[in-house]
C-alpha positions as CSV (number, residue, x, y, z in Angstrom):
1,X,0.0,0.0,0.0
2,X,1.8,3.4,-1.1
3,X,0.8,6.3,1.2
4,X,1.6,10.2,1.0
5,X,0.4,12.6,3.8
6,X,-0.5,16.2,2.9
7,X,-0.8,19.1,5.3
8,X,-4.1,21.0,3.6
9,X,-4.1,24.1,6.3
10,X,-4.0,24.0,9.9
11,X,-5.3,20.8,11.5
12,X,-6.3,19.5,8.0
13,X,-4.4,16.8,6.4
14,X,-4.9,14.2,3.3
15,X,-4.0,11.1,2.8
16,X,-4.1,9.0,-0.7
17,X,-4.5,5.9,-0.5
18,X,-3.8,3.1,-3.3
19,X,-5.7,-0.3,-2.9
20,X,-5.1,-3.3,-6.0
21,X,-7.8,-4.4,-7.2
22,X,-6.6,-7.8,-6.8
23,X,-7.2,-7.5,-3.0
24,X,-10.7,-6.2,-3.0
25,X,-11.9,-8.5,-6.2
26,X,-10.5,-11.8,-3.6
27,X,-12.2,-10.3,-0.7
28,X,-15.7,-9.7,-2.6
29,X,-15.1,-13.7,-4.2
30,X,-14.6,-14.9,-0.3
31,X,-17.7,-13.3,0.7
32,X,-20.2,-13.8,-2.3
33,X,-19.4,-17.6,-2.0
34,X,-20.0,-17.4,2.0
35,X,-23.3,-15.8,1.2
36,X,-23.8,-18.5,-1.5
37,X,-24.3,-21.3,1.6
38,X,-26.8,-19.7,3.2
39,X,-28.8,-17.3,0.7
40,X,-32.4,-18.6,0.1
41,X,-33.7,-17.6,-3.7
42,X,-37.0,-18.8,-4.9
43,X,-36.6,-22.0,-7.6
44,X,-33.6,-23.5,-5.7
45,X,-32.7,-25.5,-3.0
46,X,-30.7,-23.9,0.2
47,X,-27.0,-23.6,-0.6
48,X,-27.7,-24.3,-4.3
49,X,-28.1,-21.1,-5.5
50,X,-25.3,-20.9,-8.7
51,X,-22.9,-18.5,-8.1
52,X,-23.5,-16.3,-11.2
53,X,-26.9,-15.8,-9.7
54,X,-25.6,-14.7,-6.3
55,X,-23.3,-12.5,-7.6
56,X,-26.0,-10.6,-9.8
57,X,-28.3,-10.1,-6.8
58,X,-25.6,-9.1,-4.6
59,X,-22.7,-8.3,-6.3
60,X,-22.5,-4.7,-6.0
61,X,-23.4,-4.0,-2.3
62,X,-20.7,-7.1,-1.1
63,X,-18.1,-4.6,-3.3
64,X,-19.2,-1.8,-1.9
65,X,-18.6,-3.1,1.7
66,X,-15.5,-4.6,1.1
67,X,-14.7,-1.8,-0.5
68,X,-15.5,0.6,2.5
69,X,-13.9,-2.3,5.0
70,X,-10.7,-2.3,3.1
71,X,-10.4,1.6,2.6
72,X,-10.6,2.1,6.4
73,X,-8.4,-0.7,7.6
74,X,-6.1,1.0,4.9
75,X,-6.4,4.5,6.3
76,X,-6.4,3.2,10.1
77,X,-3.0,1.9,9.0
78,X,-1.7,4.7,7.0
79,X,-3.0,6.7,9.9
80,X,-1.0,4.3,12.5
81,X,2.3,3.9,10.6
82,X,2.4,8.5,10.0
83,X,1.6,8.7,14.2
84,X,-1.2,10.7,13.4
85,X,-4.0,11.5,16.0
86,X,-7.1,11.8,14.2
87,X,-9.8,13.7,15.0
88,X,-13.4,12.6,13.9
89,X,-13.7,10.9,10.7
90,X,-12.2,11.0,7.3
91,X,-13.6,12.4,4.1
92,X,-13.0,9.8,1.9
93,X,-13.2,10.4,-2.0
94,X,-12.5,8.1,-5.2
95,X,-9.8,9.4,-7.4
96,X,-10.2,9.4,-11.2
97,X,-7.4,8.3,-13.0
98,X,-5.5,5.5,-10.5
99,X,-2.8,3.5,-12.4
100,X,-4.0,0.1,-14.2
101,X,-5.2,-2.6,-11.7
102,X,-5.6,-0.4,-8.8
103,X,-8.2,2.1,-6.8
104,X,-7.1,5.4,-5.4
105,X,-9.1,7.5,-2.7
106,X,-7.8,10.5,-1.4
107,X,-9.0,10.9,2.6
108,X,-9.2,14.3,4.2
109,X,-9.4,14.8,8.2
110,X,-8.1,16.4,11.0
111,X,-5.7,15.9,13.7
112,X,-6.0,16.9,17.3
113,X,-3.3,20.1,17.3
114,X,-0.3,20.7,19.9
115,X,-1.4,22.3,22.8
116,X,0.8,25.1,24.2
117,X,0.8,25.9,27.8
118,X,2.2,28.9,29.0
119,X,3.7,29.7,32.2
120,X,1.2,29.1,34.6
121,X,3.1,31.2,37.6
122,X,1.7,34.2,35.6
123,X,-1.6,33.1,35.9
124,X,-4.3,34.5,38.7
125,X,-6.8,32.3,40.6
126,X,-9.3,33.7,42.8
127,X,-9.4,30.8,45.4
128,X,-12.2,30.8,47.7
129,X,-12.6,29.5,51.4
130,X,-16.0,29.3,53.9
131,X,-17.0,28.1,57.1
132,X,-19.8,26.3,58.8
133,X,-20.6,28.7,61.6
134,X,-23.1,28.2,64.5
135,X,-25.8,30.0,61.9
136,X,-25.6,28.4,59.5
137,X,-26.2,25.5,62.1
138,X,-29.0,27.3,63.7
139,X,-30.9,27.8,60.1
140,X,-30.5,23.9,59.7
141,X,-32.2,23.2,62.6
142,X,-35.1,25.5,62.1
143,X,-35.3,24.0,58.9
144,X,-35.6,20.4,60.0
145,X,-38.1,21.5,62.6
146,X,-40.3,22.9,60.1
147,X,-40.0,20.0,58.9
148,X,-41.9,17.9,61.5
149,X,-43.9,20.6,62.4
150,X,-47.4,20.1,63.6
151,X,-51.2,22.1,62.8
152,X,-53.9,22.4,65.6
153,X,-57.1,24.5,64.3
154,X,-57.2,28.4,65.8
155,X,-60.1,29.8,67.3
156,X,-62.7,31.3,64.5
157,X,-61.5,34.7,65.7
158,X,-58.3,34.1,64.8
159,X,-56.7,35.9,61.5
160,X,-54.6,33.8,58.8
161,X,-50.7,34.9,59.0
162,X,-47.4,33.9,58.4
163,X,-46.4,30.2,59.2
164,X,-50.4,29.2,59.5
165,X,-52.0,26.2,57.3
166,X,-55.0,27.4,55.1
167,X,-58.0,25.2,54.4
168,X,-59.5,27.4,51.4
169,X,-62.0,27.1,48.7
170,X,-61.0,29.8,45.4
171,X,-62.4,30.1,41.6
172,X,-60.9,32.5,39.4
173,X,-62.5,33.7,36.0
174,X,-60.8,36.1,32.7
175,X,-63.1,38.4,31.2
176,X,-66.0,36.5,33.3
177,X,-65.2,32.8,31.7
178,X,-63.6,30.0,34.1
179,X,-60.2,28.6,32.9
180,X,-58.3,24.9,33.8
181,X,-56.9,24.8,37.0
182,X,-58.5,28.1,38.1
183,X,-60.7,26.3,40.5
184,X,-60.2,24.3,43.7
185,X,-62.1,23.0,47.2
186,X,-60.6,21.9,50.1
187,X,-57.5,23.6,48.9
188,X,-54.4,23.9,52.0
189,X,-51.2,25.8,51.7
190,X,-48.9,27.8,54.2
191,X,-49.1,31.5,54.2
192,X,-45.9,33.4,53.8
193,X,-43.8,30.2,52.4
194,X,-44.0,31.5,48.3
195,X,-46.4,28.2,47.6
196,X,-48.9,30.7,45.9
197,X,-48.2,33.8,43.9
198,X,-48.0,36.6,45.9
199,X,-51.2,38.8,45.4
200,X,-53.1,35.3,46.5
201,X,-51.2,35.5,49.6
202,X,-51.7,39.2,50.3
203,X,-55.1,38.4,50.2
204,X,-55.6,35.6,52.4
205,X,-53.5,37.2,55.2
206,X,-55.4,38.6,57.2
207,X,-58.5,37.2,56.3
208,X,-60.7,35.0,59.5
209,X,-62.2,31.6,58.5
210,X,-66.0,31.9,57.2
211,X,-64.7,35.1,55.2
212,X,-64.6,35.5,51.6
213,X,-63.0,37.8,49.7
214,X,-63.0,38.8,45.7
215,X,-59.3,40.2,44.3
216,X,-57.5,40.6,41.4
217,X,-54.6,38.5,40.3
218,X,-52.1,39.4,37.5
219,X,-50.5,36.3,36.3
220,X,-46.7,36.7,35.5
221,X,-45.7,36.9,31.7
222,X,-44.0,33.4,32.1
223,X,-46.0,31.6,34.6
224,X,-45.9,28.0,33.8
225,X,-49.3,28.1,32.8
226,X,-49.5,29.4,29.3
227,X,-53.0,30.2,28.7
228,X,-52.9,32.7,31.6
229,X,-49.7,33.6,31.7
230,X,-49.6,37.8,31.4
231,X,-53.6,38.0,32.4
232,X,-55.2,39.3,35.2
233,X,-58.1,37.2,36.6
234,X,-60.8,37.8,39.1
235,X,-60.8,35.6,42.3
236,X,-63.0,34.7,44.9
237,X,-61.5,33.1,47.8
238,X,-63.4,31.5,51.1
239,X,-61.1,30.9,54.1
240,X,-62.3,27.4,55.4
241,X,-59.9,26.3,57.8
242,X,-56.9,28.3,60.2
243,X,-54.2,25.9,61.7
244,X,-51.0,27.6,63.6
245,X,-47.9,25.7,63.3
246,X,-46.7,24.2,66.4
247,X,-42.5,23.8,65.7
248,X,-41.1,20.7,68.0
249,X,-38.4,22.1,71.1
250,X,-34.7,21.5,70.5
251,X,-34.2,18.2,72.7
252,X,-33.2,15.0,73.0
253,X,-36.5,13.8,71.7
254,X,-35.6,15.6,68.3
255,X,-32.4,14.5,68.1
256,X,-33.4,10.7,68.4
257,X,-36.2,11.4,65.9
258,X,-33.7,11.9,63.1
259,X,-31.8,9.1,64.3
260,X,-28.6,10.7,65.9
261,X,-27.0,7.8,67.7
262,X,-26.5,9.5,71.1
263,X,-29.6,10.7,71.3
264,X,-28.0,14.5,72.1
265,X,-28.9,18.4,71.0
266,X,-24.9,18.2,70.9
267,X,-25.4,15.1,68.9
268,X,-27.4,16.5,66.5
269,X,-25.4,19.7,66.0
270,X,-22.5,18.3,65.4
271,X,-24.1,15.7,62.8
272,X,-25.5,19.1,61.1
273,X,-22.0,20.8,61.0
274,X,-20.6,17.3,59.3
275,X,-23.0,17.4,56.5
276,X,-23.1,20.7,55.8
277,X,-19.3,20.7,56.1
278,X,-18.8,18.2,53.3
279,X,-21.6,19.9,51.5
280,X,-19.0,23.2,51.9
281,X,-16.5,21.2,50.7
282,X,-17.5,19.9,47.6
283,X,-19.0,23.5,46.4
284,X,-15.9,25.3,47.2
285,X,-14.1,22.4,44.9
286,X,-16.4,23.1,42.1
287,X,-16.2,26.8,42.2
288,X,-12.5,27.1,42.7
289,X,-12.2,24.1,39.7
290,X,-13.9,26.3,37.6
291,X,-11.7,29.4,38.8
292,X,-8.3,27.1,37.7
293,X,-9.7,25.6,34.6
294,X,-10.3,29.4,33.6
295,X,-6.8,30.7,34.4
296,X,-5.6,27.3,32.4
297,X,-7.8,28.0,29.0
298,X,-6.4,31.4,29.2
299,X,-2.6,30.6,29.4
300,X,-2.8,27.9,26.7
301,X,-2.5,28.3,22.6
302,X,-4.1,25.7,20.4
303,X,-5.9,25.6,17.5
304,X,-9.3,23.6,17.4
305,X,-10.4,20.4,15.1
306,X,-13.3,21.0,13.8
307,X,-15.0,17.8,13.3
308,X,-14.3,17.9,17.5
309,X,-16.4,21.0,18.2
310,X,-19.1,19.3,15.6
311,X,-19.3,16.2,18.0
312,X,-19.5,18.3,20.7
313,X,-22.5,20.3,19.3
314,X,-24.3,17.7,18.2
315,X,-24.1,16.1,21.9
316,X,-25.5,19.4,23.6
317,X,-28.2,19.1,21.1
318,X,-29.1,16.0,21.6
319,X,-29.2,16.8,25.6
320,X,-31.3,20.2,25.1
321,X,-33.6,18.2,22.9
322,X,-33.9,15.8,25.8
323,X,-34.6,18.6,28.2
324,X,-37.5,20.0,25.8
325,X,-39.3,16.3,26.3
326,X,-38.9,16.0,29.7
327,X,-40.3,19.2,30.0
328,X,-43.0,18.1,28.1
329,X,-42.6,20.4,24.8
330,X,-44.4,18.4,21.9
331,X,-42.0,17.3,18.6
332,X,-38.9,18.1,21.2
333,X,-37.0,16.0,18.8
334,X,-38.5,18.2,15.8
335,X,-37.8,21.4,17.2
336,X,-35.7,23.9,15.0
337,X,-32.3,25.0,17.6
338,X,-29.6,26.7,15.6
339,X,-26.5,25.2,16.6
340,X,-24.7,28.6,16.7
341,X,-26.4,28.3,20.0
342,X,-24.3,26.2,21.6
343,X,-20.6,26.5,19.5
344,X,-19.5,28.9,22.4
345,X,-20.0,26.2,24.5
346,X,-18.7,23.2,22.5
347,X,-15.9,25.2,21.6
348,X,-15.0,25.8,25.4
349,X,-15.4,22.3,26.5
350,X,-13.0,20.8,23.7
351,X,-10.9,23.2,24.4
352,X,-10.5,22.5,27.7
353,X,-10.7,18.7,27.0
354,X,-7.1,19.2,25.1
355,X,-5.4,21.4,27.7
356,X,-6.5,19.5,30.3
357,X,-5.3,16.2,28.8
358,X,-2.2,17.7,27.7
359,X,-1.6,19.0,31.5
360,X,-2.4,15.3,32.6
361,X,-0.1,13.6,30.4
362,X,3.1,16.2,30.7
363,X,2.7,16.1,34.5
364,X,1.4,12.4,35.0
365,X,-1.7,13.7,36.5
366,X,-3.7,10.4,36.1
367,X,-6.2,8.9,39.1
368,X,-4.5,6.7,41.0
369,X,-6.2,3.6,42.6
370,X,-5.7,4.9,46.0
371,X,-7.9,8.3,45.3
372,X,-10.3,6.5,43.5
373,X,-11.0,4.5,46.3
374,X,-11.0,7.5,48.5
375,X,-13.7,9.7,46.5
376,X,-15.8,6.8,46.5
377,X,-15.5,6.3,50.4
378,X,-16.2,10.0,50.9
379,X,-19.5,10.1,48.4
380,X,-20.5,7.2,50.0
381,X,-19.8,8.8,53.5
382,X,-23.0,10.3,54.0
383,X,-25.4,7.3,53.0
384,X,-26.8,4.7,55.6
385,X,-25.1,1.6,54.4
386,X,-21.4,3.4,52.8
387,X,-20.6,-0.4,51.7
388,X,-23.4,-0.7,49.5
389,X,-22.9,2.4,47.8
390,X,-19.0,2.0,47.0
391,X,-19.9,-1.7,45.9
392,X,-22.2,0.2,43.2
393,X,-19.3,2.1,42.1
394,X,-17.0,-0.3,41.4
395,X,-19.3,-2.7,39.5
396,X,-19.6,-1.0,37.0
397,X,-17.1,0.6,34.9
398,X,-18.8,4.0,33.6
399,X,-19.6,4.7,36.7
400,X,-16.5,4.6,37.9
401,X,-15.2,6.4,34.8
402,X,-17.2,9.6,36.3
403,X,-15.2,9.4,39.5
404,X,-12.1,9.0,37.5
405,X,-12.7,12.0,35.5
406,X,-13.7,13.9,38.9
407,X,-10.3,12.5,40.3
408,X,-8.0,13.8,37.5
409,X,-9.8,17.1,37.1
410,X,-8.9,17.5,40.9
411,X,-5.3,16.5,40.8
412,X,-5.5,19.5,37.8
413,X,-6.9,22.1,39.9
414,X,-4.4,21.3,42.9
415,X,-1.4,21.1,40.0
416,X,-2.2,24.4,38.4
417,X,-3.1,25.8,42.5
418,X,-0.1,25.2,43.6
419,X,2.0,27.1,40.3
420,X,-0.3,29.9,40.1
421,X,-0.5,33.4,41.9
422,X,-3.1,32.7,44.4
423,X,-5.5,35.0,45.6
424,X,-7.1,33.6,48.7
425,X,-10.9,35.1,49.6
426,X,-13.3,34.2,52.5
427,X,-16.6,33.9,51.9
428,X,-19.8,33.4,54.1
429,X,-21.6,30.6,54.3
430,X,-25.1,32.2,52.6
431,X,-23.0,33.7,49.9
432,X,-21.4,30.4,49.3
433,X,-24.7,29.0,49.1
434,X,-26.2,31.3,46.8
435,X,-23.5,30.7,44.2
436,X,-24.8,27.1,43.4
C-alpha cells in the first residue's frame, strides 16, 4: 500500500490511498461464496443457488462493503504507521485516474493540534474558602423543625398569618369565563412560604375563616401556565380552615427522631456541622475548579479540530432536545435550535478537554487507585449503608469512569493551585450557598 500525507491548512491533512484491485476483487469472491451457503432464492434448494446468480443479486453492495472495510483498515493503518491522532472521521473520496489494476481514494481529516501551555506562575486564581458557623447551624435546625412541624385549628376569631396552614375554597375567572386549573375546594397551603403567587397570599393574610374575599390577580408573563400567563383574573376566595404551626423544642427527643446515635442536641449539632461541612467542601471544589480551569484555557494556545467542536455540538443538542421532552414540549425532537447556540459552549469544552489532557499527560496527572477508592468512600460517607454504595461504584465501569474523571480534574486544579499566583478570599456561608 503506497501512502503520502499532505498538510491542507491548519489541523487538516490528506491522505491517498492506493488499494489493488486484486485485494478487493479476492475479498468480494470470499464473501459472495460465503453468502452463496446460506442465501435462500426462490426455484432453488438452500446452498444451491449458482454462483452467477448470487453475484448478480448481490454483487454490488458485497463490493461496496469490502470496499468501504478495506479503505478504512487501509487508512487506520496509514494513519498508525504517519503517528497521526485523528480527530473525527475522514472524508473519503475516489480518485479518477488511479494507475492500471488499482483504486485510489484520497482521505481528508483532522488531527488533534499541539497544545501550548504557557507559564502558569503568571496566571491568577481567585481561590475561595467558607466556614460552617453556628448560623448556618442554627438555620439547619429550624429547617428540620419545620420539617416535622405540627397544625392544631385556631379559634374562629383568629386571622390567617405567616407560618399558619390554610384550608381554602378559590375560583378564578378572565373576562368572566372559568379557565383549567382556576378552581379548587378543600384547597391547604402555608401562608408566607412562596407556595402561591403573591397577590393570592396578600389576600388571604389577614382574612378569618368563614370570610370571603374577591381580588385581582395578574399572572406573571412566564407563569408556567400558558393560557394565563400575562392575564389578570378575578378571584373569589373562602377561608375554610386556620391551623397555627406548632414547631417541636430542640431536645433530645428531636435529636433521636432523626436518628442521631446518642440521642443528644450536641449530637445532633454536630451531625448538622458534618454534612453541611462536606456539603461546603464539595461547592468550594467546584467553584474554585472552575476558577483554575479558567486561568488554564487562558494561558494555553491551540488551534481547534473542527470535526471535534461538531461532535461536541451535536451532543449538547441531543441533551437540550432531551430537556424540551422532559419538559413536556411536543415534537422536542422536531424542534428547529440553531447550533450557533451552543458552539461557544462546544468550543469551550473541547478546548478544555485538550489542555486538560495535555496538562495530565506532561505532568502524570492520572487517578490513581488509591484516590479513586477515596472519593468513593467519601460520596458514599453520608449514605446509611457506605458499603453498599461503593460496591455500586465499582461494579460497574462507567460509573466509575465519572469518578475517575472527577479524580483527575482535581489533581489538575491542585497542580495548576499550587504554580499559580493565588489570591485567597473568605466567603460566608449564605454567599457560598447562593453561588450554586
Amino acid at each position: 500500500m503506497a501512502v503520502t500525507v499532505e498538510t491542507l491548512e491548519k489541523l487538516e491533512r490528506k491522505i491517498t490511498l492506493s488499494l489493488p484491485l486484486t485485494t478487493i476483487q479476492t475479498e468480494v469472491d470470499a464473501r459472495l461464496k460465503r453468502l452463496a451457503r446460506t442465501v435462500k432464492m426462490d426455484g432453488f434448494r438452500p446452498g444451491k443457488v449458482p454462483m452467477s446468480v448470487v453475484a448478480q443479486r448481490y454483487g454490488y453492495s458485497v463490493q461496496y462493503e469490502v470496499l468501504n472495510d478495506k479503505v478504512g483498515e487501509a487508512f487506520a493503518q496509514a494513519a498508525n504507521e504517519a503517528n497521526l491522532r485523528v480527530a473525527g472521521q475522514p472524508r473519503i473520496t475516489e480518485k479518477d485516474g488511479a494507475p492500471e489494476g488499482e483504486v485510489t481514494f484520497d482521505a481528508v481529516f483532522e488531527v488533534f493540534p499541539e497544545v501550548k501551555i504557557g507559564d502558569l506562575s503568571t496566571a491568577e486564581v481567585e481561590k475561595l474558602s467558607a466556614e460552617v458557623t453556628d448560623s448556618a447551624i442554627d438555620k439547619t435546625v429550624d429547617i428540620l423543625r419545620k420539617q416535622r412541624r405540627t397544625f392544631a385549628q385556631r379559634a374562629l376569631a383568629a386571622a390567617a398569618e405567616d407560618g399558619d396552614r390554610v384550608t381554602v375554597d378559590f375560583e378564578g375567572k378572565i373576562d368572566g369565563e372559568p379557565f383549567q386549573g382556576g378552581k379548587a375546594e378543600d384547597f391547604q397551603f402555608l401562608v408566607g412560604e412562596g407556595q402561591m403567587l403573591k397577590e393570592f397570599e396578600d389576600a388571604v393574610r389577614g382574612m378569618k375563616s368563614g370570610e370571603s374575599k374577591t381580588f385581582p390577580l395578574a399572572f406573571p408573563e412566564d407563569y408556567h401556565g400558558k393560557d394565563v400567563a400575562g392575564k389578570t383574573a378575578d378571584f373569589m376566595v373562602t377561608v375554610k380552615k386556620i391551623e397555627a404551626a406548632h414547631l417541636p423544642e430542640v431536645n433530645e427527643q428531636l435529636a433521636k427522631s432523626l436518628g442521631i446515635a446518642d440521642g443528644t442536641v450536641e449530637g445532633l449539632r454536630a451531625d448538622i456541622k458534618k454534612n453541611l461541612e462536606r456539603e461546603v467542601k464539595f461547592r468550594l471544589l467546584a467553584r474554585n475548579k472552575q476558577a483554575v480551569m479558567d486561568a488554564l484555557v487562558s494561558k494555553a494556545e491551540l488551534d481547534l479540530p473542527n470535526a471535534s467542536v461538531q461532535a461536541e455540538i451535536a451532543r449538547l443538542l441531543e441533551a437540550a432536545r432531551a430537556d424540551l421532552k422532559q419538559r413536556g414540549i411536543k415534537d422536542a425532537d422536531k424542534a428547529e435550535i440553531p447550533e450557533d447556540v451552543f458552539r461557544p459552549q462546544a468550543e469551550r469544552r473541547v478546548r478544555l478537554g485538550l489542555v486538560v489532557a495535555e496538562l495530565v499527560r506532561a505532568n502524570n496527572l492520572q487517578a490513581k487507585p488509591e484516590q479513586l477508592k477515596a472519593h468513593v468512600d467519601e460520596l458514599a460517607a453520608s449514605y446509611e449503608k457506605p458499603e453498599d454504595v461503593v460496591r455500586w461504584y465499582f461494579s460497574d465501569r462507567n460509573r466509575l469512569a465519572e469518578v475517575e474523571a472527577v479524580v483527575i480534574e482535581n489533581n489538575v486544579t491542585d497542580f495548576v493551585l499550587g504554580q499559580a499566583k493565588v489570591n485567597d478570599k473568605a466567603v460566608s456561608f449564605d454567599e457560598l450557598m447562593g453561588q450554586a
